[in-house]
VOROGU-201347 format. One line per 3 residues: for each residue x, y, z of N, C-alpha, C. Coordinates in steps of 0.05 Angstrom, whole numbers, m for minus. Example, Ala and Ser with C-alpha at 12.3 -4.5 7.8 and 13.67 -1.06 7.14 Angstrom:
264/m114/156/246/m90/156/264/m66/156 | 257/m45/142/273/m21/143/258/1/157
//
This chain:
1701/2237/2155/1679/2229/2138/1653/2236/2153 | 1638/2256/2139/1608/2268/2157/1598/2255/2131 | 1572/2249/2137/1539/2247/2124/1522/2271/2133
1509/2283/2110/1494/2307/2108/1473/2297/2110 | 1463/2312/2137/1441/2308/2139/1420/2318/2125 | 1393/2307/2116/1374/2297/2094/1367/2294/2073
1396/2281/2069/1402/2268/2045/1428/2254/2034 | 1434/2246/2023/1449/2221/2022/1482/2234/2014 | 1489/2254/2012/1521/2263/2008/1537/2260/2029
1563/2262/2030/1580/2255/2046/1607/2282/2046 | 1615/2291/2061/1629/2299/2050/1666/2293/2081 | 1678/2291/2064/1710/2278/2070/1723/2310/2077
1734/2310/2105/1740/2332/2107/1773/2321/2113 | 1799/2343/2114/1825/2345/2120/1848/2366/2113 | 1867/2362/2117/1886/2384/2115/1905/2382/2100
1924/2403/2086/1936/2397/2063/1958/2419/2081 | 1989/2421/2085/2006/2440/2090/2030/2430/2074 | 2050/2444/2064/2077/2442/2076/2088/2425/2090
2084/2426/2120/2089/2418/2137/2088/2398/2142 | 2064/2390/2135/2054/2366/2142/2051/2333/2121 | 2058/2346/2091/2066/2327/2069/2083/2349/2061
2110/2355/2068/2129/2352/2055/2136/2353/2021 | 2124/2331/2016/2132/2321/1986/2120/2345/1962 | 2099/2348/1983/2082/2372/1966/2106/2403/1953
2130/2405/1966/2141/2421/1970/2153/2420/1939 | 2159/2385/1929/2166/2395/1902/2156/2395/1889 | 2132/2404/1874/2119/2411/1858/2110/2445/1848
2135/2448/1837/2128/2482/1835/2123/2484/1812 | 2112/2508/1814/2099/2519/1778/2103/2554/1776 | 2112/2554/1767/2126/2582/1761/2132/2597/1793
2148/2582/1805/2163/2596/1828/2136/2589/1852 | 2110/2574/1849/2081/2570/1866/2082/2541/1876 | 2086/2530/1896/2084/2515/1902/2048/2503/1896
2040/2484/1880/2010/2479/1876/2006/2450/1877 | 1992/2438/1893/1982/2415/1894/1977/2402/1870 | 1993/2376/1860/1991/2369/1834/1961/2353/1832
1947/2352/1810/1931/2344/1794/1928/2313/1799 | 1945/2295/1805/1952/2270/1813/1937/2269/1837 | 1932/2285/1859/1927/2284/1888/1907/2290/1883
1896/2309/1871/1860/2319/1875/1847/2289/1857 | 1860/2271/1844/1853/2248/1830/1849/2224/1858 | 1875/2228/1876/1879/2210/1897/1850/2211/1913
1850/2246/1925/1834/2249/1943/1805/2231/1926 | 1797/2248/1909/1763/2238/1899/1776/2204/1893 | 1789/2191/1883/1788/2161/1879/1777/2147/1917
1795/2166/1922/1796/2147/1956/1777/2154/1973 | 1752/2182/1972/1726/2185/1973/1712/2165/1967 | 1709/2163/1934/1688/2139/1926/1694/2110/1941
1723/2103/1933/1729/2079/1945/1705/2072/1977 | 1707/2092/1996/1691/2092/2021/1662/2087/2010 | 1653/2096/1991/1627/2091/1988/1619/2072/1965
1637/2056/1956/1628/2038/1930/1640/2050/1910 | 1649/2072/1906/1638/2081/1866/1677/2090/1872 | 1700/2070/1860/1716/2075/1861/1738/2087/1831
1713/2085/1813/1727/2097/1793/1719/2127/1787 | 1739/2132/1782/1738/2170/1777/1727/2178/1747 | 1700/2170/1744/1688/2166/1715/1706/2194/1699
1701/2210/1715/1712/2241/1706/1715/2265/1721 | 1739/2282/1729/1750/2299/1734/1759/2331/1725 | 1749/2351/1736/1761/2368/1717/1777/2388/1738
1794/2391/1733/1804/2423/1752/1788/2451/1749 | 1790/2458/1755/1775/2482/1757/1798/2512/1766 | 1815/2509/1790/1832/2517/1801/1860/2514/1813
1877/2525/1816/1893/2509/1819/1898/2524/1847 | 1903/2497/1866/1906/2487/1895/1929/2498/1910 | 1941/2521/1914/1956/2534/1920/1969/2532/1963
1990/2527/1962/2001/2530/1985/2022/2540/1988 | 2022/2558/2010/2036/2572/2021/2062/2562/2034 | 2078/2574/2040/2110/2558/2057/2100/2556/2081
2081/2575/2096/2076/2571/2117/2047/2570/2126 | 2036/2558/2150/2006/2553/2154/1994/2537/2128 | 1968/2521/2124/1966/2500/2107/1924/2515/2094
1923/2491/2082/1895/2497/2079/1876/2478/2079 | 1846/2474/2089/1829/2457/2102/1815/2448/2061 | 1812/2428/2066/1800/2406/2046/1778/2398/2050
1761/2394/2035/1739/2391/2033/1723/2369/2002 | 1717/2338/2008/1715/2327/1980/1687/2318/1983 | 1665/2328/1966/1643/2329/1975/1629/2312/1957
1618/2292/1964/1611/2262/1946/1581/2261/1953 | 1568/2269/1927/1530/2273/1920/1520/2245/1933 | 1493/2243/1926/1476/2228/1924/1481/2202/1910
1483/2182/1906/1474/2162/1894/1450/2164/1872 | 1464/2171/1847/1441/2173/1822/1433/2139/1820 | 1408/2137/1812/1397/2121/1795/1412/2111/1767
1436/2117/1761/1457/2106/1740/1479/2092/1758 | 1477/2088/1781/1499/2087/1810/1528/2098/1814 | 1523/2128/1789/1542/2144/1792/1532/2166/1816
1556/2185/1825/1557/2203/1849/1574/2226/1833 | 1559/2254/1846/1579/2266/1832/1602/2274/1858 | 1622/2286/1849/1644/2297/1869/1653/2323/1863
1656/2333/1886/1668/2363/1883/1692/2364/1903 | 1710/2383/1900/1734/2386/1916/1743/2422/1917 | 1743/2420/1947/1744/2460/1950/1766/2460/1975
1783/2487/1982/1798/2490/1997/1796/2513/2011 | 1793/2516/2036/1802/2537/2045/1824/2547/2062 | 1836/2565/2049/1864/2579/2065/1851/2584/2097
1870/2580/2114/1867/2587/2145/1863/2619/2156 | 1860/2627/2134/1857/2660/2143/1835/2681/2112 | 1833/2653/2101/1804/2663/2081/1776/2659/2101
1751/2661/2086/1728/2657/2095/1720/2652/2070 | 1719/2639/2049/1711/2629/2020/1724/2614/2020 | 1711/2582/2014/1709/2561/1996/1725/2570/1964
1742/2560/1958/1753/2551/1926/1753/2529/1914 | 1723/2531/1895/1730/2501/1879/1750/2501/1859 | 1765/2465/1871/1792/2468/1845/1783/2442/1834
1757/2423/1835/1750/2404/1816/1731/2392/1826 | 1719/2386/1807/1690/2364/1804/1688/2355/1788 | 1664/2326/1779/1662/2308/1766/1646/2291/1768
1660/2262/1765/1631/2240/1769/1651/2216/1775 | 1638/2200/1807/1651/2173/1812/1629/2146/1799 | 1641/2128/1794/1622/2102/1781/1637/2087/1798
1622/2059/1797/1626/2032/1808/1655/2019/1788 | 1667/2015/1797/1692/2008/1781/1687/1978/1780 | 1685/1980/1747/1675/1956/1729/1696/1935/1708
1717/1957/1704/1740/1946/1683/1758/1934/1703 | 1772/1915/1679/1795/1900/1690/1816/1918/1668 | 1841/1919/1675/1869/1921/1666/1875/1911/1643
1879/1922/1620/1887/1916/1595/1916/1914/1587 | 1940/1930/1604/1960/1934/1591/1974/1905/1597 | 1982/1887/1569/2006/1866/1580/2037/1879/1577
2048/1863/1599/2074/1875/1608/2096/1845/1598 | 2087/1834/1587/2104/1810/1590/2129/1815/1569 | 2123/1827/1551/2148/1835/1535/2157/1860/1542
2184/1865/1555/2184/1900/1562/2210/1904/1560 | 2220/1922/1547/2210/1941/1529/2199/1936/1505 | 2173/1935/1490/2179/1928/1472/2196/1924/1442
2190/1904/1428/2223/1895/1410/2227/1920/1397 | 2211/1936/1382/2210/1957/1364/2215/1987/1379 | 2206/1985/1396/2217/2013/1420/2249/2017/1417
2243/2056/1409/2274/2056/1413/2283/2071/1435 | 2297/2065/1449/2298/2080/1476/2310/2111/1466 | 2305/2122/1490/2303/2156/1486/2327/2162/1511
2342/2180/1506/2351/2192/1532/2331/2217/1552 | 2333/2207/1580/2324/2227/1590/2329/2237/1616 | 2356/2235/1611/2376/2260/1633/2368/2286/1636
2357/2297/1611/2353/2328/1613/2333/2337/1616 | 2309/2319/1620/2288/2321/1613/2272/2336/1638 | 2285/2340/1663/2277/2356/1688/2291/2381/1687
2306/2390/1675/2328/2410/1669/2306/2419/1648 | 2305/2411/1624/2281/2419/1612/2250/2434/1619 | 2238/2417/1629/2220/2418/1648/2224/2451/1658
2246/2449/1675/2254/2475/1693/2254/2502/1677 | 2258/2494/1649/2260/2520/1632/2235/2533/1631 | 2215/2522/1633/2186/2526/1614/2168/2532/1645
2183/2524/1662/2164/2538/1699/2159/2511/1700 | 2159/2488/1697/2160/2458/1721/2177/2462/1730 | 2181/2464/1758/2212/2460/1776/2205/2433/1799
2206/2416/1781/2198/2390/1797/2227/2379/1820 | 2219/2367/1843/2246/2365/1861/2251/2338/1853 | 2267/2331/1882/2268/2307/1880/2252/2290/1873
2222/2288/1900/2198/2264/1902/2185/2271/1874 | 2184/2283/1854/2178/2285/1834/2181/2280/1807 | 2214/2273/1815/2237/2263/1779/2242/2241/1783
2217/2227/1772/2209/2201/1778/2220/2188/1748 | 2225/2196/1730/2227/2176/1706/2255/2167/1698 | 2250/2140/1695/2283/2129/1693/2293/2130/1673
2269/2117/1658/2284/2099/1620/2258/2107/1613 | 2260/2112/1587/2239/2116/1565/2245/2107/1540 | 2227/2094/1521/2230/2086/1497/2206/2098/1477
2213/2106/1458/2187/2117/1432/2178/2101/1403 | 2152/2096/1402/2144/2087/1384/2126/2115/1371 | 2121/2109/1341/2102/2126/1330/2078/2130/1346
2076/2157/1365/2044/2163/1375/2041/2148/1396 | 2068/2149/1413/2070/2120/1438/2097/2124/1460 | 2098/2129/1480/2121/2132/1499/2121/2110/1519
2132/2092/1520/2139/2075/1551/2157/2081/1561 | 2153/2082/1581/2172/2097/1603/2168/2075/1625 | 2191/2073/1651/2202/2066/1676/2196/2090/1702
2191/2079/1716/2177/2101/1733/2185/2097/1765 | 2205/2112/1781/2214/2100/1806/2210/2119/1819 | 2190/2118/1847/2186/2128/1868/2220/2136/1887
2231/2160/1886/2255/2162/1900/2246/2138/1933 | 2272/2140/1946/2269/2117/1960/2258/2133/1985 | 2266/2161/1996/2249/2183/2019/2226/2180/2014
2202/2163/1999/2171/2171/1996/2173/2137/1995 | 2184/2122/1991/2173/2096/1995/2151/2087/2021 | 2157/2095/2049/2144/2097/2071/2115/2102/2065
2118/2121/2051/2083/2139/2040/2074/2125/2016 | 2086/2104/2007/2072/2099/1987/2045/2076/1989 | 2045/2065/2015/2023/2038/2018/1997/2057/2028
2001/2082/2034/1982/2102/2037/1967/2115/2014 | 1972/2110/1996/1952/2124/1968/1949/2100/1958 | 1928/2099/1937/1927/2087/1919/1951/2084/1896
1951/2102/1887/1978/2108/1874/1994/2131/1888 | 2022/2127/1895/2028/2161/1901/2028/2179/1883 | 2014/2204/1891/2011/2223/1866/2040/2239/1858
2059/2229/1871/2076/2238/1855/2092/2216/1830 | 2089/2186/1847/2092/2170/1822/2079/2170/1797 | 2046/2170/1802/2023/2184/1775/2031/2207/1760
2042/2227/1782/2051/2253/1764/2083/2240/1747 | 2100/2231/1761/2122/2230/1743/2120/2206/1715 | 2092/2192/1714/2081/2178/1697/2074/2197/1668
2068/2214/1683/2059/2235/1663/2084/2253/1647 | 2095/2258/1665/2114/2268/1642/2131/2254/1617 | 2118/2228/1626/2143/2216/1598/2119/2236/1578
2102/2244/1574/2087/2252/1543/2108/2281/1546 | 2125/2285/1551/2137/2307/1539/2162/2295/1528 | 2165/2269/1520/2175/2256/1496/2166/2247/1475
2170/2240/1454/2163/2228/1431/2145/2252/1421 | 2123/2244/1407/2107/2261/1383/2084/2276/1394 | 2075/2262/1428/2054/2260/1442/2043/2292/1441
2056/2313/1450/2055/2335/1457/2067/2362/1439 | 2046/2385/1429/2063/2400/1418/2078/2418/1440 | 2106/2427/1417/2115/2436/1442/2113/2459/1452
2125/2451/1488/2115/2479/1516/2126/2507/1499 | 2117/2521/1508/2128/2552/1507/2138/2569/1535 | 2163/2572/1531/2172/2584/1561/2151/2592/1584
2146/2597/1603/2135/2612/1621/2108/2603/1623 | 2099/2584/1602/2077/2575/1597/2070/2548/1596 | 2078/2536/1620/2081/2505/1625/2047/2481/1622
2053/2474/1607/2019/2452/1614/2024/2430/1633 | 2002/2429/1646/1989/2416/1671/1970/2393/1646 | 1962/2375/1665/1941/2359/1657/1913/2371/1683
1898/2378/1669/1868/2388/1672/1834/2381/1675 | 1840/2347/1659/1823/2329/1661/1833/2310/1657 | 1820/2291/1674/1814/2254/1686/1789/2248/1677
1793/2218/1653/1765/2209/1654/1782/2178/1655 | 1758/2164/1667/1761/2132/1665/1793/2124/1690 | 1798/2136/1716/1811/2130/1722/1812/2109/1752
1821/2080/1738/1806/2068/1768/1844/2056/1771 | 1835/2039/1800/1864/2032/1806/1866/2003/1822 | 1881/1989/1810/1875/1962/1810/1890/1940/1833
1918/1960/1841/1943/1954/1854/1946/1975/1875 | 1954/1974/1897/1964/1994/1910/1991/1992/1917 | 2006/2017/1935/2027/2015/1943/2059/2018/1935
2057/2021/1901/2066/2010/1886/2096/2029/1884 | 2125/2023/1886/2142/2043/1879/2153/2047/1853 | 2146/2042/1836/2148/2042/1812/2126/2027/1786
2133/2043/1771/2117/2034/1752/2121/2032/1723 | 2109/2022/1700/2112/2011/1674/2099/2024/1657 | 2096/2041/1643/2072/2066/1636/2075/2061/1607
2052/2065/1594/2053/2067/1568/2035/2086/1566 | 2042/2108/1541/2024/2137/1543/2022/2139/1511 | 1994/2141/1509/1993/2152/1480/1976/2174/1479
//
């Protein structure tokens, strides 16, 4: 964590390899190993958190975060000024160990995290939910270029309502260690996400042409540590 000198930004520097998180290894996208969308959310949440403004008002990708099997790439999360609204904006760039150019893969805007938690859990599943099978649903996945691994095929049980998926969500037990280290682990957040490739949520993938999630707005985090989770996606 540096402060820029004359004037009020910050910017969060570190390293991303293979090597060195592992877990990163399952997340491929058409044969590319690429840093999921969940983590560039982690990094900027856990930026602001250091300076006050812990909600991720809004996020966008820009690029996608690419690593290699071997040697890693330097990180860079670069957190503005303090506006007069006591929002900050954030940017996030990478450089390969044998580039000389910066790649932005996202920016946006951190706020003071103001909301409390809406979802009640006390009835679960709910009565009207009909549960879904989803054995195949990583096998699937694999057809369309997600080749998600282990730390990634995170979803247990799913149930569908009209315009509504709840899903069960378990951190494999090899990433439990790493999980009191994120806010959320971005691979638990990511395997949260795929229940919307059940129910009505999503039209459907086309081979070779897999969707990613691309933008974050309104994302704060209330719990940490967590190896599983209770997700409802509409």
């Amino acid at each position: 964590m540096t402060e820029v000198a004359g004037g009020e930004s910050v910017v969060f520097s570190g390293r991303l390899s293979v090597a060195a998180q592992p877990w990163l290894a399952d997340h491929v996208v058409n044969g590319t190993v690429i840093v999921p969308g969940t983590a560039l959310v982690e990094l900027a949440g856990r930026a602001g958190e250091e300076l006050g403004c812990a909600l991720v008002r809004e996020l966008t990708l820009q690029a996608p975060l690419v690593l290699a099997d071997e040697g890693g790439v330097r990180v860079q999360v670069l957190v503005g000024a303090l506006q007069e609204s006591g929002a900050r904006s954030v940017a996030i760039h990478s450089r390969a160990h044998d580039a000389q150019d910066w790649t932005l893969h996202a920016q946006g805007e951190l706020a003071e995290q103001t909301t409390e938690p809406g979802f009640a859990v006390a009835v679960w599943p709910p009565a009207d939910a009909v549960a879904v099978a989803v054995e195949d649903l990583y096998e699937r996945l694999g057809e369309i270029g997600l080749e998600y691994g282990p730390t990634f095929q995170g979803l247990a049980r799913a149930w569908v309502r009209p315009g509504e998926v709840l899903a069960e969500i378990v951190l494999p037990e090899q990433a439990h260690a790493d999980a009191a280290r994120f806010g959320v682990h971005p691979a638990l957040l990511d395997a949260a996400l795929h229940a919307s490739a059940l129910g009505d949520l999503l039209p459907a993938p086309e081979p070779g042409r897999p969707y990613l999630p691309f933008a974050w707005n309104g994302v704060s985090v209330h719990a940490v540590g967590a190896t599983t989770l209770r997700v409802r996606a509409t």
